[in-house]
C-alpha positions in Angstrom: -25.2 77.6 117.0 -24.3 76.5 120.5 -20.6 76.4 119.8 -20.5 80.0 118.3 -21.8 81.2 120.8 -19.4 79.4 123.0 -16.3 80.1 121.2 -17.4 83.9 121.4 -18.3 83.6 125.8 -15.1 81.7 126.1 -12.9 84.0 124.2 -14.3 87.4 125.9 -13.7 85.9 129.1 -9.8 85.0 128.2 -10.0 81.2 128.5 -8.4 80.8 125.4 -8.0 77.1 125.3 -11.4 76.6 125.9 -12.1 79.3 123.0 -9.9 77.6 120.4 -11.6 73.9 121.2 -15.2 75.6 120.8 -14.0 77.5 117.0 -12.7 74.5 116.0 -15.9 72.5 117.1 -17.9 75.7 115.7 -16.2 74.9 112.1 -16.7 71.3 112.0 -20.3 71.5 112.6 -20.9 74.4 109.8 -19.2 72.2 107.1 -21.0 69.5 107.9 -24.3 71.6 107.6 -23.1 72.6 104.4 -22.6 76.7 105.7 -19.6 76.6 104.6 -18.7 80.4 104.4 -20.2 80.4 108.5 -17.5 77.4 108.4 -14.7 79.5 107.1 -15.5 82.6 109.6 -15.1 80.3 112.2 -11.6 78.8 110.7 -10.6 82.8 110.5 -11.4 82.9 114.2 -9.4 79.7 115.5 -6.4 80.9 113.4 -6.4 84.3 115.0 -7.1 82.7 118.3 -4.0 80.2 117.7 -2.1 83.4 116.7 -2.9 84.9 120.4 -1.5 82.1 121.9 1.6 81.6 119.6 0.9 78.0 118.2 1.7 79.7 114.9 1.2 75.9 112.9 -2.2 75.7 114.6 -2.6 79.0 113.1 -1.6 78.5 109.9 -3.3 75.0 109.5 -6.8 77.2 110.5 -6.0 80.1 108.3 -5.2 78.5 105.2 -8.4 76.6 105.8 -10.4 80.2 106.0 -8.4 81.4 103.3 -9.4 78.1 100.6 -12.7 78.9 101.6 -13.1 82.2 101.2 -11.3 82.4 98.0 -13.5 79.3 96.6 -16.6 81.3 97.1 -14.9 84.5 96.0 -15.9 86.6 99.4 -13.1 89.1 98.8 -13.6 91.2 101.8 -13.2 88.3 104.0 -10.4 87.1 102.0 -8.6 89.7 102.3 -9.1 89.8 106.4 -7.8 86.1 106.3 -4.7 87.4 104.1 -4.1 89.9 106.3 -4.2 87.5 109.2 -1.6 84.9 107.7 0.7 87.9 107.6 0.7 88.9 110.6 1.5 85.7 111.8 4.5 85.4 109.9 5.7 88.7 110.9 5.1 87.4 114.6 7.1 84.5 113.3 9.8 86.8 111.9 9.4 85.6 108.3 9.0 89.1 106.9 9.2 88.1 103.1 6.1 85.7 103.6 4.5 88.7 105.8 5.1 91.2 103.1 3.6 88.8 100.4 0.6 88.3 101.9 0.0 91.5 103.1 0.5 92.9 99.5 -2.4 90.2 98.2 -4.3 91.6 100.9 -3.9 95.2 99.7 -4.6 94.2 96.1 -8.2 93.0 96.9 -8.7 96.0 99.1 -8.0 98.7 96.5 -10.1 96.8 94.1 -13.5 96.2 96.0 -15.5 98.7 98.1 -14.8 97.8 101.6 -13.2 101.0 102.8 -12.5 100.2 106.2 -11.1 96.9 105.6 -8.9 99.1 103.0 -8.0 101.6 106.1 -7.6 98.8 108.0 -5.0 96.7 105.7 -3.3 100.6 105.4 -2.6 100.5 109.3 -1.7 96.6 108.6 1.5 98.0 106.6 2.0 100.9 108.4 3.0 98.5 111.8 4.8 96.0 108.8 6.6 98.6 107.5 7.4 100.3 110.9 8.6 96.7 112.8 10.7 96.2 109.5 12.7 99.3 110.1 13.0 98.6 113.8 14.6 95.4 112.7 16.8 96.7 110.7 17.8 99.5 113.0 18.6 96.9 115.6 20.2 94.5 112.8 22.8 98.0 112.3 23.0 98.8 116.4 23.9 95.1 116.8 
């Protein structure tokens, strides 16, 4: 519990570095102690963290770890949340197929479970994909 609550303190205050060590730690510890969808919360939280700070292969390495996880125990809501988070770091990456892809599986889960503002939330999710997309190719044309 000590290193949840750390990786939260650290994070709020902006030391990310120190955040990201303490998620990492967090997850490590909840496996161990067998809490293993605690463990993939945690994962979620060190791959969005690694997003912040643009160490996108940190990101994904932590993501796809939340995102085994979750989808092993079938915690669809959280899935989905994970899903969304992989995408948006490949848009951040520019790989807008990947993005697209995984914000569609996203979507899919959403509009079949009853979570209704992760649903609203995966909706503004695509409306920023879709809106960056056709800034790109705006510029791609203005180029």
């Amino acid at each position: 519990a000590l290193y949840v609550k750390a990786d939260i303190y650290y994070s709020k205050l902006r030391d990310m570095e120190s955040a990201s060590d303490y998620f990492k730690k967090a997850a490590k510890v909840l496996c161990s102690a067998n809490q293993i969808e605690r463990a993939g919360d945690a994962y979620n939280n060190a791959g969005a963290l690694m997003q912040d700070l643009t160490e996108y292969e940190e990101s994904h390495k932590y993501l796809r770890l939340a995102e085994a996880i979750r989808d092993s125990l079938q915690l669809n809501s959280k899935l989905a949340q994970t899903l969304s988070n992989i995408a948006i770091t490949y848009m951040e990456q520019g790989k807008i197929n990947e993005a697209e892809g995984y914000h569609m599986k996203a979507l899919k889960i959403r509009e079949g479970g009853d979570d209704f503002v992760g649903l609203a939330q995966t909706y503004n999710n695509l409306v920023n994909f879709y809106g960056v997309q056709k800034k790109l190719w705006r510029a791609m044309f203005l180029a």
